[in-house]
C-alpha angles and dihedrals in degrees: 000000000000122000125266104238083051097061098032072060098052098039089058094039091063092036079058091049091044098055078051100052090043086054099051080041087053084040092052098049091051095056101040098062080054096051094037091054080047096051091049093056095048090049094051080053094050092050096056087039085052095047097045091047092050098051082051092053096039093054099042085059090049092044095035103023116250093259076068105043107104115280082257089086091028105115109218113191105178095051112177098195128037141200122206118189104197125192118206130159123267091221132047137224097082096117112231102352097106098046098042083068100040092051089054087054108051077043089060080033096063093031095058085031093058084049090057091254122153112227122210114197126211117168141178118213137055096243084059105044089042088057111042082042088055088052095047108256119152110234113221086186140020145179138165124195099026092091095055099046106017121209122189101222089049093049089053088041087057096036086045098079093052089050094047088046092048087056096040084060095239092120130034091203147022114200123186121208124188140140098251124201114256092153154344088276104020122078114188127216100222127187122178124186096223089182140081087010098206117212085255108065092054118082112273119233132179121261086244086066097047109131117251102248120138109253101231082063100050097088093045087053090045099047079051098048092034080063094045100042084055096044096058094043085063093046088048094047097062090040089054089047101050092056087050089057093047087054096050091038090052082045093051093036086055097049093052096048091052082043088055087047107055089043089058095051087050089048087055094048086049091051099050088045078058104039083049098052088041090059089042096057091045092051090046090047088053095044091055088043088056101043084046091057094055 
């Protein structure tokens, strides 16, 4: 049977764990009504971005032709390089939000890899970034500290190289791979293929609601929004991924505090087996002492 004073230790050593895993459970909560508030107003923005760029697409190919509309909206279906832009989270003890992400993609690794195409990796957050440079990769970008507080100018100054790199026809293609927020209990694997766009994958609009814009100036608009539109997906992205963190995190956070508590209520049971024995071999002790003296 274990000692007394042991278990005494170990019961207020996880009642200890357990007041700390209630308050980053408190902390997550907090910030994730924030993030998730946050999240819907960025997403109300993403859906107008994404209809407005669609009706000028969708006009410069009738006007030009689409084997004239920028490579941006150019489907390519044999690349030969890829860029995958991965979000993690900076911090741990989220259960499994960060590998969630990581398995996706060595999943899209192997598969591009079994095609001959060549992956480049840039990646946002520290869990990330610890993990694909343990395995060997060679990370073409990285950033730590913009997962866990988004800002909208450092996610286009990270976004800004593969896009550079896109139009400068080093890459064929730029995908973007996060755990988005869908609820306070569902996390969402998202990957969203940023480049080439593909007029399908805006929104379609009639010609009667075509925006009145000159033509001449319509590629020069579209070249402007496409930047912007990838910008903020980028942006959103990292919005939608950190409320996803904050609600795994809270998940993770609650089933260690009612793990803490069950193994509380076991080690009490443990300590009064042992207070009782305890008691049972003094009496008995007591009881031999006294027949002996007789």
């Amino acid at each position: 049977m274990a000692n007394l004073k042991e278990i005494q230790r170990k019961i207020k050593s996880v009642k200890n764990t357990q007041k700390t895993t209630k308050a980053m459970k408190l902390v997550s909560s907090a910030k994730l009504r924030r993030t998730e508030q946050l999240s819907k107003r960025a997403r109300s923005y993403a859906l107008k971005i994404n209809e407005v760029l669609g009706e000028i697409a969708l006009r410069v190919a009738k006007v030009q032709g689409n084997e004239n509309v920028s490579r941006a909206f150019r489907l390519n279906d044999a690349p030969k390089t890829v860029d995958i832009i991965v979000v993690t989270a900076d911090k741990g003890l989220c259960g499994g939000f960060n590998m969630s992400t990581i398995k996706a993609v060595n999943l899209m690794i192997k598969d591009y890899k079994s095609k001959d195409v060549t992956v480049r990796l840039r990646i946002a957050g520290r869990k990330g970034i610890d993990y694909f440079s343990f395995q060997g990769f060679d990370l073409c970008d990285k950033v730590v500290g913009l997962s866990s507080a988004p800002d909208y100018d450092k996610a286009s100054d990270f976004i800004s190289d593969a896009i550079k790199d896109f139009n400068n026809e080093v890459t064929d293609k730029v995908v973007l791979v996060y755990n988005g927020f869908v609820n306070m209990l569902i996390q969402e694997r998202r990957i969203k293929e940023l480049l080439p766009i593909g007029l399908d994958s805006v929104p379609s609009v009639d010609s009667e609601s075509m925006l009145d814009i000159e033509p001449d100036d319509d590629s020069a608009v579209l070249n402007e929004l496409t930047e912007k539109y990838l910008n903020f997906n980028m942006y959103y992205a990292l919005i939608d991924s950190l409320a996803a963190e904050h609600s795994a995190r809270m998940q993770a956070m609650e089933a260690a505090t009612s793990n803490a508590s069950s193994r509380v209520k076991s080690l009490t049971v443990e300590f009064n087996k042992a207070r009782q024995a305890a008691i049972t071999t003094e009496l008995i002790e007591i009881i031999s002492g006294t027949e002996a003296l007789k």
